[in-house]
N, C-alpha and C positions, 0 to 999 in steps of 0.2 A: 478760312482758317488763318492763312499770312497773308500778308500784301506779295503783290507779285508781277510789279509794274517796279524797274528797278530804271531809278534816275539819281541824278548827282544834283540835291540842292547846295548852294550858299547859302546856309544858315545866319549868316552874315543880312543879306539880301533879301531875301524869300527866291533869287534866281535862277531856273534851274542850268541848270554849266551843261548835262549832259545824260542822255538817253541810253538805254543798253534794250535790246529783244529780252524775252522770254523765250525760253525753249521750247522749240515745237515739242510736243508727243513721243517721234520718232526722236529725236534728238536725246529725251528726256531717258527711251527708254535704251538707248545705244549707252548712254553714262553709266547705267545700272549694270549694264551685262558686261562695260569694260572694265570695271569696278570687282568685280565678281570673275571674272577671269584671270584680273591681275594678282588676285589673292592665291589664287592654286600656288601662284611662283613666290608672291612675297610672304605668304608665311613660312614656307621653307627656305627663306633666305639668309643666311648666316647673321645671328644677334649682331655683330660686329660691323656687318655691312649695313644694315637699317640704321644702326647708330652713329655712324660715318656719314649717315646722310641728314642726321637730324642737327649733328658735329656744322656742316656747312650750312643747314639754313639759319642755324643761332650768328655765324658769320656774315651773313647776307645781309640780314637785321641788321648787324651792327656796319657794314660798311654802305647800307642802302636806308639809313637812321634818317637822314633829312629825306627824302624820295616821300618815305613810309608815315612820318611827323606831316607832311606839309597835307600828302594828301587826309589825314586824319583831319585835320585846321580846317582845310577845306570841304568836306564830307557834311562833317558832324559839329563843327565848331568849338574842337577841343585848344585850349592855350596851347602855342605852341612849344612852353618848356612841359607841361604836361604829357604832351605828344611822342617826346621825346623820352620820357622816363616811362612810359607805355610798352614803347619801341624797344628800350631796354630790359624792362621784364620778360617780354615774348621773349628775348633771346635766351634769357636765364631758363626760360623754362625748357624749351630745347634741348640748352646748354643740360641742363640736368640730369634728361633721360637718355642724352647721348651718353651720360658718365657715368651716373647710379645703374643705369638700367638692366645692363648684364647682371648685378648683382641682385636686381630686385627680381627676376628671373631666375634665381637661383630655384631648382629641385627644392621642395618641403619634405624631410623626410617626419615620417610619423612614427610616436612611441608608441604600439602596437602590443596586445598580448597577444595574440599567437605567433607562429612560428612565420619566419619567413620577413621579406619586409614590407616595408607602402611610404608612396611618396606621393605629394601633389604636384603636378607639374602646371605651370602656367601655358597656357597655347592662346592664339587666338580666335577668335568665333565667324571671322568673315568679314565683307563691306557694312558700313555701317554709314549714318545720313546725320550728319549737322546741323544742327539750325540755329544759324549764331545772330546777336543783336546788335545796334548799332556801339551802344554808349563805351565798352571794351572793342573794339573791331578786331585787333589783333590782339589783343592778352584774351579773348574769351576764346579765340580759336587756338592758339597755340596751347590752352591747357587740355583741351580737347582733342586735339591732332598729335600732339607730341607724343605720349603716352601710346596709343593705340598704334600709330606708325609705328613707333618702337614692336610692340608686342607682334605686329604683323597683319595686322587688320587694314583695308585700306578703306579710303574715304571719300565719299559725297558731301561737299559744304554749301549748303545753302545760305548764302550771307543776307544779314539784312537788306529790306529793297532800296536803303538810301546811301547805301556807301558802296557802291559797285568795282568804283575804281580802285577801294583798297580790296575787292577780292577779286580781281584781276593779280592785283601788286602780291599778294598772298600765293597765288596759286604759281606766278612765275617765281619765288622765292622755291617754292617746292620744285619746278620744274628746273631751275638752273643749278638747283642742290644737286640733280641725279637723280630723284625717284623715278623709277620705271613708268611705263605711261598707264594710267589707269589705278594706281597706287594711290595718287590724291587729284581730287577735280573738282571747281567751281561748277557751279550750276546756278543758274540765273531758271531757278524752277519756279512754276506757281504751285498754288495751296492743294488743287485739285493733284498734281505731280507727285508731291510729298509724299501724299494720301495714295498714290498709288506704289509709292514707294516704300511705303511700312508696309503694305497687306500681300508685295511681291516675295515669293519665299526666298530668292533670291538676296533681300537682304534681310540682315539678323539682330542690326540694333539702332535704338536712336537718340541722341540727345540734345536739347533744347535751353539754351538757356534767354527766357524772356517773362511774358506775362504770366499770372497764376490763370487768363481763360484760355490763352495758344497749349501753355500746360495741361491744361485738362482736355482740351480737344487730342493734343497729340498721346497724354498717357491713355485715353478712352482706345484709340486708335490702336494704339503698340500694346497695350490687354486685349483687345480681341483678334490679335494675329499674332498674338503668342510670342512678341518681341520684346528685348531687354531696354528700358529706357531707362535713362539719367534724365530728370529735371530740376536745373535750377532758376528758380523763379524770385519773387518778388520779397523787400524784405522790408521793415518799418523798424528797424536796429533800436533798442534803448541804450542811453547814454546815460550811468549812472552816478553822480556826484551827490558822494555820502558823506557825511559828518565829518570825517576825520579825512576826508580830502585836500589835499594841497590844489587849490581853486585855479592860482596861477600856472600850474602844470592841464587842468582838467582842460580850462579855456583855449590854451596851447593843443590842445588833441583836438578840440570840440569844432573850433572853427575851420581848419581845414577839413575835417574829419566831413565837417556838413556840406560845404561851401566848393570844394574840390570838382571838376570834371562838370558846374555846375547846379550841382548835387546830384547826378545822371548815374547816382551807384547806387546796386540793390546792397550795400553794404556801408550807405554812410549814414552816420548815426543824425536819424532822424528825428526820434525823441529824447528830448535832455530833460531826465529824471532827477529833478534835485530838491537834496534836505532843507526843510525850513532855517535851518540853522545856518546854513552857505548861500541862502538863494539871492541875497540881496548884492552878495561878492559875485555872485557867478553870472547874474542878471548885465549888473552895469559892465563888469569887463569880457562878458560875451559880447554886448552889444556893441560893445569900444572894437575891439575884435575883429566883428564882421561888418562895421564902417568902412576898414581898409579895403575889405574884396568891392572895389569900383568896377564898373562894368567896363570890357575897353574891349581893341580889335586882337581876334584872337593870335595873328601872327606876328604880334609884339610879342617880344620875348618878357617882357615887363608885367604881362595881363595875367591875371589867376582867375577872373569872373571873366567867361565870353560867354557867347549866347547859347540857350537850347538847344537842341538838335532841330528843333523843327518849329515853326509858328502853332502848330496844333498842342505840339506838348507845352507850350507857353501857355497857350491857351486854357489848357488843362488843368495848369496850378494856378491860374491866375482864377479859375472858377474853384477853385478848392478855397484858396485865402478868401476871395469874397466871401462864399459860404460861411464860413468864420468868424470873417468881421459881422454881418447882417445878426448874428443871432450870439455876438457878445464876446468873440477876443478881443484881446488887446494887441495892434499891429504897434511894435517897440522900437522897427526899419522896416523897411523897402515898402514892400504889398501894391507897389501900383507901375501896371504897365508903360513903361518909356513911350515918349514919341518917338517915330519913327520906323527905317524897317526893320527888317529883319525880326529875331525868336530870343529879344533879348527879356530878362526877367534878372532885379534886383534881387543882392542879399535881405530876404526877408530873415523877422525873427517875431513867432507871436505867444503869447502867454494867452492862460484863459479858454485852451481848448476844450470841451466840453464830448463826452459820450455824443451830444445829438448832431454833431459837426463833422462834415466830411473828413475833413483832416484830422481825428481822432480816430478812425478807423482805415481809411484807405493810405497809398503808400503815396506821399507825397515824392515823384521823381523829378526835385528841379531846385533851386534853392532859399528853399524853405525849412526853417527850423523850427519845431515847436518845443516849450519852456514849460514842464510840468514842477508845480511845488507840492514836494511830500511832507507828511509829519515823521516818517519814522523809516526806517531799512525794509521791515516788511510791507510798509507800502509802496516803498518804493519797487518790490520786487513783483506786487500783486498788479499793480500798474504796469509794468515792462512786461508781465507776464498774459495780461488783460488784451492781446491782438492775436489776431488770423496767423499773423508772423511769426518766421520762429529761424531767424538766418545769423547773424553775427549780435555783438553787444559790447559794451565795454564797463568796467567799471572801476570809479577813482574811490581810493580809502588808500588810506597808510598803515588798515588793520587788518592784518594777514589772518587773523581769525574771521574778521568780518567779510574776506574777503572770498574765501572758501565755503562760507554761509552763502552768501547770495550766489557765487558760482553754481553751488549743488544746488540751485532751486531755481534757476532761471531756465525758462523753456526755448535752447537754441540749439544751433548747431556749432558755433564758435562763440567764447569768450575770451575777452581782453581784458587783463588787470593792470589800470593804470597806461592804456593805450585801448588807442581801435584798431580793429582788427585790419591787417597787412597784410595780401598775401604774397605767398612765399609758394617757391617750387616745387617745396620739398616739406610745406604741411596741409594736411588734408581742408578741403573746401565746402561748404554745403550745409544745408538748415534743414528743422524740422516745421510739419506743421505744412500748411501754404507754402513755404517757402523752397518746397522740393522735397525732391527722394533723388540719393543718391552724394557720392563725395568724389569729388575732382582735386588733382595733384596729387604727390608726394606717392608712398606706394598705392596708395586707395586708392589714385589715377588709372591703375595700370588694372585692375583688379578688378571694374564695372564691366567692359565688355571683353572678360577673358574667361574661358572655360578651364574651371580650375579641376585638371582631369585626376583620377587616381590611378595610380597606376600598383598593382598587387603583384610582387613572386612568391616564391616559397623556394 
């Protein structure tokens, strides 16, 4: 189901730095039941106190920012000013529900026709299991942790197998916050583990964010044991530039939009949908564009292109673009693997992609953009709307008529007007489609794994 061999490459290199065990069995199953015991005490733990502790890890973040940036650099091969604006979110999101959260917890009470009254109360459901990815290490876990620690639930995080060392750096952020022991824990589990971890009644939910087939193995899983799952998975985002768009603003969104983290986000705009009428403006100063992202070493503070996460995922989109080219794109930059080591992969951009081409259907995670020309707004929307996907999007026009036309007919879970999609603390996350079930941050964070109780007097 997941890899489960958990080592520290230099993506830099292909080198591996360093090795971590797997949990034995026993080990695996002492996590679950300390997990599960520490909940009797932290859900009945005063709101105030769980938020005083969410209060300090948003601190940590911010005064352990180079610690948690370097190891990112070095892990996963993210730039290291990227690293750092990472670093900073996680703290925001924290930050957040240490502040809103009493108030997102607030009693619901209900306008009821009979006598008497009813309220919904929020509570929590119990331990619950993580299974976070490498490309976010610490913004996928903090939107995941934050919220649920708050509400009372505690946590088993399964991190991905190639970043170990930031979920060590993760787990002593929590542990020098104060959380009680067994409230949150690293687990260096295998797939077989997990698997025994959704089907044990002792825990009660799970959420995933990676591929759409770990998704489907783990949603199969949490539907036959009767558990609550959150999945966010894979996304192929359209990028739409319509008629009446300002080009030099769209290309300003587009390029880092694609280009950013690698292109290593199920949220960067993968396909750029544009009107016959702009395409020739958008064409040349895309390309101008994403000339500047050079490839470089990623702990210059200078570099915006470092490498892959891994020589396999380079590998990945480098047999995606071939496929492309052999049966009639047009490669416009990059498309050809660098000498040398390391998982490094050029600002690609190609036009020409076609129904029978891999990269018209699958989710190109790396950085590669492809260049669709429309005749019209509704093709532009039958096209954006023409994938398995269905997670964020964005679209440029300067016609607010036009713009609320394509919004109500786009098949997603976020749109952007005139920007891509950002997230934020405090606005809900998540797609339709492939691209998951379920919505992380903002109050919707807090509301996936909580039993929302009624409570009736008279």
């Amino acid at each position: 189901m997941l890899m489960s061999k958990y080592a520290t490459t230099d993506p830099t290199t292909g080198t591996v730095v360093a090795k971590f065990e797997t949990l034995s069995d026993e080990q695996a199953s002492a996590s679950l039941g300390a997990a599960d015991e520490a909940y009797r005490a932290w859900r009945i733990t005063e709101v105030g106190e769980r938020a005083a502790v969410l209060h300090r890890v948003a601190d940590l973040h911010r005064e352990r920012e180079t610690e948690l940036a370097e190891l990112m650099t070095l892990e996963m091969g993210k730039p290291i000013a990227q690293a750092r604006g990472e670093v900073k979110l996680s703290a925001s999101i924290f930050r957040y529900y240490a502040t809103k959260g009493r108030d997102l917890l607030v009693d619901e009470e209900l306008d009821i026709a009979g006598s008497g009254r009813a309220l919904v109360r929020t509570v929590p459901i119990g331990a619950l299991v993580g299974i976070m990815p490498w490309n976010f290490p610490y913004y996928q876990v903090a939107r995941f942790v934050a919220p649920n620690l708050l509400l009372g639930n505690t946590i088993l995080l399964k991190h991905a197998s190639n970043c170990p060392q930031q979920a060590l750096a993760i787990e002593a952020l929590l542990r020098d916050a104060g959380s009680p022991t067994g409230v949150y824990q690293n687990i260096f589990a295998s797939s077989d583990q997990i698997a025994g971890f959704i089907a044990d009644p002792r825990l009660q939910g799970v959420s995933l964010t990676g591929s759409e087939r770990a998704g489907s193995i783990v949603g199969q899983l949490a539907g036959k044991h009767m558990k609550k799952a959150v999945l966010e998975l894979g996304g192929s985002d359209p990028f739409l530039v319509l008629r009446s768009a300002d080009v030099n603003d769209a290309i300003s969104a587009a390029v880092p939009g694609r280009f950013g983290n690698a292109g290593q986000a199920c949220t960067s705009s993968k396909r750029m949908i544009v009107d016959a009428t702009v395409w020739d403006d958008f064409l040349e100063g895309f390309v101008d564009a994403a000339r500047t992202w050079t490839m470089g070493e990623p702990s210059d503070p200078a570099t915006r292109l470092g490498p892959m996460s891994s020589v396999d995922g380079r590998d990945e989109i480098a047999e995606q673009v071939a496929d492309a080219v052999a049966k009639g794109a047009t490669v416009h930059l990059g498309g050809t693997v660098p000498d040398g080591d390391g998982a490094y992969y050029p600002a690609t951009v190609l036009s020409g992609v076609t129904p029978q081409m891999r990269a018209y259907r699958e989710e190109l995670f790396g950085p590669v953009a492809v260049l669709h020309k429309v005749e019209s707004t509704d093709a532009a929307i039958d096209l954006a709307n023409d994938s398995a996907f269905g997670l964020g999007s964005a679209i440029f026009t300067t016609d607010d008529a036009e713009a609320a036309y394509v919004t109500d007919r786009l098949d997603v879970g976020m749109v952007g007007i005139n920007t891509t999609i950002k997230s934020a603390p405090d606005m809900p996350f998540g797609g339709v489609k492939t691209s998951g079930i379920g919505r992380e941050l903002g109050r919707f964070g807090l509301d996936e794994f909580a039993n929302k109780k009624l409570v009736r007097t008279l």
